[in-house]
Wavefront OBJ file of the C-alpha trace (Angstrom):
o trace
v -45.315 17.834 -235.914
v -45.478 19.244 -239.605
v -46.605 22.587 -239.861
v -47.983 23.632 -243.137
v -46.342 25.159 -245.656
v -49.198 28.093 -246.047
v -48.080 29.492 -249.434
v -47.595 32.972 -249.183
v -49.517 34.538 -252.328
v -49.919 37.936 -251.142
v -46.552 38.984 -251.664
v -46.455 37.960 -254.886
v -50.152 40.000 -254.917
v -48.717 43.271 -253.270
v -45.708 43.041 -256.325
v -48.580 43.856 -258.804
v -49.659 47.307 -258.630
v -48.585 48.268 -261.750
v -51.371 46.635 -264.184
v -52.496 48.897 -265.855
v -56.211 48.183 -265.412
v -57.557 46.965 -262.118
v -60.270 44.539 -263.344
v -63.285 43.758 -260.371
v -62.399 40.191 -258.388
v -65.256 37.729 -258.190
v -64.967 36.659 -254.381
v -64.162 32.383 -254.093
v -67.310 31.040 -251.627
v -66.698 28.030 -249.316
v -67.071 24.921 -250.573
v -66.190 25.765 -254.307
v -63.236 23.760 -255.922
v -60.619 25.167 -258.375
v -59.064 22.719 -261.373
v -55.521 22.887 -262.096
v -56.281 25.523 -264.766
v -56.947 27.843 -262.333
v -54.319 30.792 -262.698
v -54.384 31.981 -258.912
v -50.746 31.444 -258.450
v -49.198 34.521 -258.286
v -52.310 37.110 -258.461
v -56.232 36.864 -257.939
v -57.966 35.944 -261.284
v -60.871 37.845 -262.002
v -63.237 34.738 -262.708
v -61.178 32.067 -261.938
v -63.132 28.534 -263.250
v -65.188 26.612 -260.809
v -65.628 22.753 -260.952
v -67.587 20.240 -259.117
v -65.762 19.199 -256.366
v -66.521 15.611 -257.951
v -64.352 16.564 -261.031
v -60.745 16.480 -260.942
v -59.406 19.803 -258.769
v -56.280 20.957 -257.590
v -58.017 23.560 -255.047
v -60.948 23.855 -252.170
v -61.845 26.681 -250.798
v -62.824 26.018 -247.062
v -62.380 29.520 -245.338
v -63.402 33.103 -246.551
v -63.002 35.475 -243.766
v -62.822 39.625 -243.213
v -59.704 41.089 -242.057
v -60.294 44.161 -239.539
v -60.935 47.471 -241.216
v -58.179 50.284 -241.667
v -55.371 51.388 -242.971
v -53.600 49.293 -245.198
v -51.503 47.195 -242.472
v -48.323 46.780 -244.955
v -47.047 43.556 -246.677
v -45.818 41.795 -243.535
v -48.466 42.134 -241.304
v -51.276 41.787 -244.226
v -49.324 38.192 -244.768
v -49.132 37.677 -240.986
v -52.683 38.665 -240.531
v -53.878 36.211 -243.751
v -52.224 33.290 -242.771
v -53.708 33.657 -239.334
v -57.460 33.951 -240.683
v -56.540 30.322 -242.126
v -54.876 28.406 -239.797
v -57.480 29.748 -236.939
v -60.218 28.335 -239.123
v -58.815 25.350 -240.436
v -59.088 22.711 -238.143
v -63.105 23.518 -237.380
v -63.866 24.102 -241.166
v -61.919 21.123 -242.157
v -61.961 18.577 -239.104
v -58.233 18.640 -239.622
v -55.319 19.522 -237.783
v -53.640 22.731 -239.875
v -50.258 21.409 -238.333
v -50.874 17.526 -239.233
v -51.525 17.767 -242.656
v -51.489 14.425 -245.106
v -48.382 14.485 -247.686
v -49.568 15.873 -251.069
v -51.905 18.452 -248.703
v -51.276 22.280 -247.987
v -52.825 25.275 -247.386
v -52.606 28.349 -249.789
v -54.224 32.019 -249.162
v -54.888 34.640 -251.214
v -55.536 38.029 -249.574
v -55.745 41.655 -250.872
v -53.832 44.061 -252.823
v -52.170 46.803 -251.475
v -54.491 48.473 -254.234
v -57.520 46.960 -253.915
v -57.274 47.236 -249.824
v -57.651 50.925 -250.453
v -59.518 51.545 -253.266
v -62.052 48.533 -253.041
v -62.054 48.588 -249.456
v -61.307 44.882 -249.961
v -60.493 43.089 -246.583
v -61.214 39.274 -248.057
v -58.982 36.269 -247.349
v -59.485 33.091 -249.248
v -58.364 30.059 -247.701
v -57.933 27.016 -249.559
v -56.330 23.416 -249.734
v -54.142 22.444 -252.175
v -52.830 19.231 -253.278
v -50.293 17.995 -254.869
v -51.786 16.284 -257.743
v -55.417 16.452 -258.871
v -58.106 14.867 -257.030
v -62.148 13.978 -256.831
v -64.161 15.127 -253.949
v -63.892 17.062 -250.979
v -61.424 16.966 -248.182
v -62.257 17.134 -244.707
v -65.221 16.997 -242.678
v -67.773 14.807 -244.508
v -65.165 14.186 -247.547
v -62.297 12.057 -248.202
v -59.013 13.036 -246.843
l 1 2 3 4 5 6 7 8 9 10 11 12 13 14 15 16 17 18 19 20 21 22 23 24 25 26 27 28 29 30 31 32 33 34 35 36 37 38 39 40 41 42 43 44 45 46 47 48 49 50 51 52 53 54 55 56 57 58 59 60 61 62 63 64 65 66 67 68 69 70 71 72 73 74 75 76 77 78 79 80 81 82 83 84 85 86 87 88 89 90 91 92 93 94 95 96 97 98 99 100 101 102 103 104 105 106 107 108 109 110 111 112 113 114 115 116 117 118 119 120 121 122 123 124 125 126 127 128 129 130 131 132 133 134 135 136 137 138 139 140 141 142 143 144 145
């Protein structure tokens, strides 16, 4: 059984508090899709570009969820906690097994800052697919997969 290679983005989002200027993050909804220009590798863009799902993406957003309120958790158990959110929704967002995905298919989340946890009060969780190479439509339930 292949389980999924969840790409861990939030510690590569908790290595960021530096900036200099915390700009506001427009929140990813369900059902949007992300092209390949998309910079949310690495850090949460603060209007990352939205396409029809029908154009050529490299994203889908299929999960936004609320982690439990409260101190900031830490790094570890903020990661532990995203990729939970994700895999416990996948299968009945999706129709798809989270641990039988199709080659070229993964799952990537992108959860809070440390920073924006506290000062934001920011408890989101976006959970998307990603594929390997660009792609038309949706994937999943009611989609191609």
């Amino acid at each position: 059984m292949r389980r999924p290679l969840l790409t861990a983005l939030v510690v590569m989002l908790l290595a960021l508090p530096g900036c200099a200027r915390e700009v506001k993050y427009r929140s990813l909804e369900v059902g949007q899709c992300l092209p390949a220009s998309a910079k949310i590798v690495g850090r949460r863009e603060a209007a990352p570009p939205i396409v029809e799902c029908s154009s050529p993406h490299l994203y889908q957003v299929y999960d936004v969820s609320n982690l439990p309120k409260g101190p900031f958790p830490g790094v570890d158990e903020l990661d532990h906690m995203a990729k939970q959110a994700c895999v416990s929704t996948f299968e009945s967002a999706l129709g798809v097994d989270a641990n039988a995905l199709p080659d070229g298919v993964d799952l990537l989340y992108l959860a809070p800052t440390e920073s924006s946890w506290k000062s934001h009060k920011d408890r989101q969780v976006e959970c998307l697919v990603v594929f390997e190479t660009e792609r038309t439509g949706r994937f999943g339930r009611g989609g191609d997969l």
